[in-house]
MMTF fields as JSON, N, C-alpha, C and O atoms, coordinates in Angstrom:
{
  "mmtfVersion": "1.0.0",
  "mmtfProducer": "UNKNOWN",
  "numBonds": 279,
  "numAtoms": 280,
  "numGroups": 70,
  "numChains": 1,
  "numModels": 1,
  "chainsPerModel": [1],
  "groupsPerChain": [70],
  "chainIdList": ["A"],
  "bondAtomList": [4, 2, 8, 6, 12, 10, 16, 14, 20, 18, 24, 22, 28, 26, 32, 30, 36, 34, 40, 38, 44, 42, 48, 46, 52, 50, 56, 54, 60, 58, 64, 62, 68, 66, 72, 70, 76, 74, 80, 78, 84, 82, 88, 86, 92, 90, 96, 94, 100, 98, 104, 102, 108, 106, 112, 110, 116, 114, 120, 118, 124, 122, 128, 126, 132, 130, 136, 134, 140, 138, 144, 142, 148, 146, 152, 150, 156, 154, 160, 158, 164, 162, 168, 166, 172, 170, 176, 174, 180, 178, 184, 182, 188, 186, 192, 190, 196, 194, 200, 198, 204, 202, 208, 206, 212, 210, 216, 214, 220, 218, 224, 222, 228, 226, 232, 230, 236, 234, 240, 238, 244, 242, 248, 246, 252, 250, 256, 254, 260, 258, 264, 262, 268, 266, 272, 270, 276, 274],
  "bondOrderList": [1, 1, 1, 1, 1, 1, 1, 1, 1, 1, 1, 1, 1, 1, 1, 1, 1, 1, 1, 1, 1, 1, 1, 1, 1, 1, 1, 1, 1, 1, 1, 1, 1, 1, 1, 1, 1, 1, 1, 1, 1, 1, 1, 1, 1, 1, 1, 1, 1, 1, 1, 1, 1, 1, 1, 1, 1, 1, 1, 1, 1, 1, 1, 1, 1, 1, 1, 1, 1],
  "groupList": [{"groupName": "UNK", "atomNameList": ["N", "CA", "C", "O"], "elementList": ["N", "C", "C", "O"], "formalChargeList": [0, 0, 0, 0], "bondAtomList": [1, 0, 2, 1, 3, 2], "bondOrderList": [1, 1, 2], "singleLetterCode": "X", "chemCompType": "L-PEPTIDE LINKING"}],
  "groupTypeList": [0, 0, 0, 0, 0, 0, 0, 0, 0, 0, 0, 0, 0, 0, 0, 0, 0, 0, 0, 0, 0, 0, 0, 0, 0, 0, 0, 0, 0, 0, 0, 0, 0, 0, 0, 0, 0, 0, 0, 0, 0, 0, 0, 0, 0, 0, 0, 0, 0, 0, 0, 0, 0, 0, 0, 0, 0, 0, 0, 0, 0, 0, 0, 0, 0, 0, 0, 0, 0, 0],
  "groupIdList": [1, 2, 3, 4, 5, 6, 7, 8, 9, 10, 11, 12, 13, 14, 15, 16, 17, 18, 19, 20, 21, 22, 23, 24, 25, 26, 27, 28, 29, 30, 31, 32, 33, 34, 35, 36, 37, 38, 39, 40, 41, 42, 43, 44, 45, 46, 47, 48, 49, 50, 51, 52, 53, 54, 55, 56, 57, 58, 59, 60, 61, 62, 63, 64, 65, 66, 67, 68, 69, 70],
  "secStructList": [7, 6, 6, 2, 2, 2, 2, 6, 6, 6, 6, 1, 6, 6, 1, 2, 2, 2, 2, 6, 6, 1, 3, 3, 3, 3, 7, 7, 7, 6, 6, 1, 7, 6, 6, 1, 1, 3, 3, 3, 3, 7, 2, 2, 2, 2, 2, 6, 6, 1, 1, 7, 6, 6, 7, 7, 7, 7, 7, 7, 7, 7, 7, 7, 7, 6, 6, 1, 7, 7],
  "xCoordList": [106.989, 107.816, 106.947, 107.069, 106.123, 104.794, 104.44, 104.455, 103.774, 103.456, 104.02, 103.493, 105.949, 106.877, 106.823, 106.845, 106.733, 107.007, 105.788, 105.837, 104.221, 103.211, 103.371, 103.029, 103.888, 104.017, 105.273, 105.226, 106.284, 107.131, 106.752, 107.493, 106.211, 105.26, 104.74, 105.049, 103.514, 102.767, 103.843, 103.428, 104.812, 105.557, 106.778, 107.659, 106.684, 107.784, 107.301, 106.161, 108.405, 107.869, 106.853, 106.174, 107.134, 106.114, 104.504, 103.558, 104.365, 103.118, 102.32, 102.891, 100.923, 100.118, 100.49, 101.155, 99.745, 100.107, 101.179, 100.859, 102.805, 103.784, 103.503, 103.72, 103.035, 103.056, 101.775, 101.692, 100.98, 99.902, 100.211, 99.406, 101.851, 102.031, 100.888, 100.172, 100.493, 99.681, 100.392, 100.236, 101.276, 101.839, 103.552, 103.789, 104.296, 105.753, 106.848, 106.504, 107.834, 109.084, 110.152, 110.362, 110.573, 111.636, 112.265, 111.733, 113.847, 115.437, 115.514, 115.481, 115.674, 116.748, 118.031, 118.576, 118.64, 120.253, 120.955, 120.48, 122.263, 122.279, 123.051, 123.561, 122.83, 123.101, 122.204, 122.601, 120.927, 120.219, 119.08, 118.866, 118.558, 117.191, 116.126, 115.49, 115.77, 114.562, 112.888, 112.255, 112.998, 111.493, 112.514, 111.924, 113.836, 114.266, 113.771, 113.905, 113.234, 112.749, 111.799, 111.725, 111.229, 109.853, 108.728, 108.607, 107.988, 106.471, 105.554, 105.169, 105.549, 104.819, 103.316, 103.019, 102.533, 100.924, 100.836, 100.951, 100.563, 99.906, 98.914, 97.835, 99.458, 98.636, 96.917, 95.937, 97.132, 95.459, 94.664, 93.674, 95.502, 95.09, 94.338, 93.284, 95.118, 95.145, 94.142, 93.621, 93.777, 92.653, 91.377, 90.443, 91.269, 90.39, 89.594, 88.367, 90.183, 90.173, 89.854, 88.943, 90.549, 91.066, 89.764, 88.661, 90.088, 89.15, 88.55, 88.402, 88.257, 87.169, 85.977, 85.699, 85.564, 83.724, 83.368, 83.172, 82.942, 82.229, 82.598, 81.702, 83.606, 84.159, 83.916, 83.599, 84.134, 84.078, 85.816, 86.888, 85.384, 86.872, 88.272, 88.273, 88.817, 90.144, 91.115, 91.314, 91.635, 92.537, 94.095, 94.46, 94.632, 96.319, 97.255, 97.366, 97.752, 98.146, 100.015, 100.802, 100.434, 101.649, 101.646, 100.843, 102.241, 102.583, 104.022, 104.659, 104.701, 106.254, 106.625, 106.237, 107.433, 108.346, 108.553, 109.43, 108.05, 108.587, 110.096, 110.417, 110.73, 112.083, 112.888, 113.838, 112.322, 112.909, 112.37, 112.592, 111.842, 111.131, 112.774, 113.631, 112.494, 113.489, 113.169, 113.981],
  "yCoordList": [143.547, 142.424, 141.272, 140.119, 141.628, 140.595, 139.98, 138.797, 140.394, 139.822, 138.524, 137.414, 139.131, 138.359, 136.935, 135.935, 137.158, 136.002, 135.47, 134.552, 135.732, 134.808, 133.921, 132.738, 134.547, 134.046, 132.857, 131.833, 133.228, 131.939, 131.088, 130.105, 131.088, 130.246, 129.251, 128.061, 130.039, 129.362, 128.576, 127.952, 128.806, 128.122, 127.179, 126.656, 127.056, 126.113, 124.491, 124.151, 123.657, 122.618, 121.548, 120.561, 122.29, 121.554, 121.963, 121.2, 123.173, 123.612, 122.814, 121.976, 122.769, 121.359, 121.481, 120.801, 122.716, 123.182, 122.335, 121.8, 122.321, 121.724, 120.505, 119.71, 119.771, 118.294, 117.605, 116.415, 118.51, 117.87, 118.021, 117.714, 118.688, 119.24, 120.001, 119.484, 121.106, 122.075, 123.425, 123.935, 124.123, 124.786, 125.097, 124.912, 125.665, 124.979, 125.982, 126.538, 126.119, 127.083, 125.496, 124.42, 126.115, 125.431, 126.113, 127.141, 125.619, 126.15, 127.489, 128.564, 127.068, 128.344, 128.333, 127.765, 128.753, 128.107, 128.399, 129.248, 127.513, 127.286, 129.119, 129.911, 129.257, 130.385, 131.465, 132.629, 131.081, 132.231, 132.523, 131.584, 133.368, 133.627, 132.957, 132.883, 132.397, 131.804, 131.211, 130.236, 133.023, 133.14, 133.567, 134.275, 133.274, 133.806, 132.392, 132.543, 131.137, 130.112, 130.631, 131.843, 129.979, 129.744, 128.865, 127.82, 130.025, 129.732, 128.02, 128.152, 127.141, 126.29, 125.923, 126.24, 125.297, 125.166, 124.458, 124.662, 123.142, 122.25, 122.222, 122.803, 121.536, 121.012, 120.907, 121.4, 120.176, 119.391, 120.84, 121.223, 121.612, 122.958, 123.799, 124.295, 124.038, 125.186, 124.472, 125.268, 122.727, 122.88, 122.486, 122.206, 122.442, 122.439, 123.922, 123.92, 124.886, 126.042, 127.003, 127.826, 126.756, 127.466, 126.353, 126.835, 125.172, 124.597, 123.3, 122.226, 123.795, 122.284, 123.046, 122.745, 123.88, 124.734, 123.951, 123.868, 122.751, 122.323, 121.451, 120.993, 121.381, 120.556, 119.422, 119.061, 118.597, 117.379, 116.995, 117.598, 115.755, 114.78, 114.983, 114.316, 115.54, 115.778, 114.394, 113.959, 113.79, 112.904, 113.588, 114.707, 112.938, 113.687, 113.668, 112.503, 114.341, 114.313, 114.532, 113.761, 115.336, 115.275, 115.428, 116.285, 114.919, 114.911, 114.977, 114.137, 115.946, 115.759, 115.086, 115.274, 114.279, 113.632, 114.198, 115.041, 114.173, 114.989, 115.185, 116.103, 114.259, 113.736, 114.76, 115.307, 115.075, 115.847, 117.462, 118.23, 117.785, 118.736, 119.731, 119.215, 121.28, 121.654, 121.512, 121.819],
  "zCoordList": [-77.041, -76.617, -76.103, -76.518, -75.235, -75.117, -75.747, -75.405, -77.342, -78.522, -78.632, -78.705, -78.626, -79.233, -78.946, -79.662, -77.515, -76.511, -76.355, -75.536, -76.985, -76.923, -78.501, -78.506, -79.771, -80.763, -80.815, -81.497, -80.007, -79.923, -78.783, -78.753, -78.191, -77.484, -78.239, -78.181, -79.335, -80.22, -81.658, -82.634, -81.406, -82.74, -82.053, -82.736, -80.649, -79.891, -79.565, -79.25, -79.718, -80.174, -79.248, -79.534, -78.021, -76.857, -77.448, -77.251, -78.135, -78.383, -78.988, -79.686, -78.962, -80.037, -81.477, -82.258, -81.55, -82.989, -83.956, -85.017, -83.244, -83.802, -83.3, -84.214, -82.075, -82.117, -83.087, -83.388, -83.41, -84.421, -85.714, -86.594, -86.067, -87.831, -88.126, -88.983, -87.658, -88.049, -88.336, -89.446, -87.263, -88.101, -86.699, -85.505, -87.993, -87.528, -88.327, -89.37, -87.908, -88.534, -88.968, -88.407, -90.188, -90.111, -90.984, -91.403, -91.584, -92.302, -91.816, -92.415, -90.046, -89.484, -89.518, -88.572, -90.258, -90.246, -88.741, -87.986, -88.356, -87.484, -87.083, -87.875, -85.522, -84.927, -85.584, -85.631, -86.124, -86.798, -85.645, -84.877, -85.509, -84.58, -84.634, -85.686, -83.603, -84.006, -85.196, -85.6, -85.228, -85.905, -87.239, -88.055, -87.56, -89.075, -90.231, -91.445, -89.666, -90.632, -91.591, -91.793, -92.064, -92.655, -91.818, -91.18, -92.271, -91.004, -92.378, -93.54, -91.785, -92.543, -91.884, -90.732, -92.676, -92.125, -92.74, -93.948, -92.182, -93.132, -94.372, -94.49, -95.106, -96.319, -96.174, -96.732, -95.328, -94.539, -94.365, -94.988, -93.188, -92.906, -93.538, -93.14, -94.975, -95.952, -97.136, -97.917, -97.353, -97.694, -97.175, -97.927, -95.597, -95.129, -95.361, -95.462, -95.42, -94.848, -96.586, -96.668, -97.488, -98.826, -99.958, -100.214, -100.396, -101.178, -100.848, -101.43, -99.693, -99.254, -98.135, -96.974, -98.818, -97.331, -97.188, -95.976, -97.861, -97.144, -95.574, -94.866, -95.344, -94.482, -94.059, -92.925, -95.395, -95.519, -95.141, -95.202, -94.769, -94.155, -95.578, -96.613, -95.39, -96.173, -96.097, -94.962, -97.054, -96.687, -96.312, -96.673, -95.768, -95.376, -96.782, -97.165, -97.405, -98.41, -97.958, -98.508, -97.207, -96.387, -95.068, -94.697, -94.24, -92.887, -92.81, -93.444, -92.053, -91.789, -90.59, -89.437, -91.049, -90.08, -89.065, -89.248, -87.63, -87.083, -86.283, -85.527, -86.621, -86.564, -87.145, -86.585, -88.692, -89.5, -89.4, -90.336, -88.512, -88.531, -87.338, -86.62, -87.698, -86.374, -85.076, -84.203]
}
């Protein structure tokens, strides 16, 4: 139960993570549980990390609204 409550911690929207669009839940339908969304990670993230080693400057290719975000 500990776990639980450090992982929704890390996915609640005060957290950086979600105020920097790094990584974020969203399409919980409404009255659904929290963590029932989809876990998203940025674009930027996944190719900093997946096809760019060398870690050279990535341009932003999407950023979400965070308006539109849950």
């Amino acid at each position: 139960m500990e776990r639980r409550k450090e992982i929704i911690k890390l996915l609640d929207k005060s957290h950086w993570f979600y105020q920097q669009h790094i990584l974020w839940l969203e399409g919980q339908a409404t009255g659904e549980p929290f963590l029932s969304g989809r876990l998203q990670l940025s674009e930027e993230i996944i190719a900093k990390y997946t096809v760019n080693p060398t870690n050279q400057p990535i341009p932003v290719v999407f950023r979400p609204n965070p308006s539109q975000l849950p």
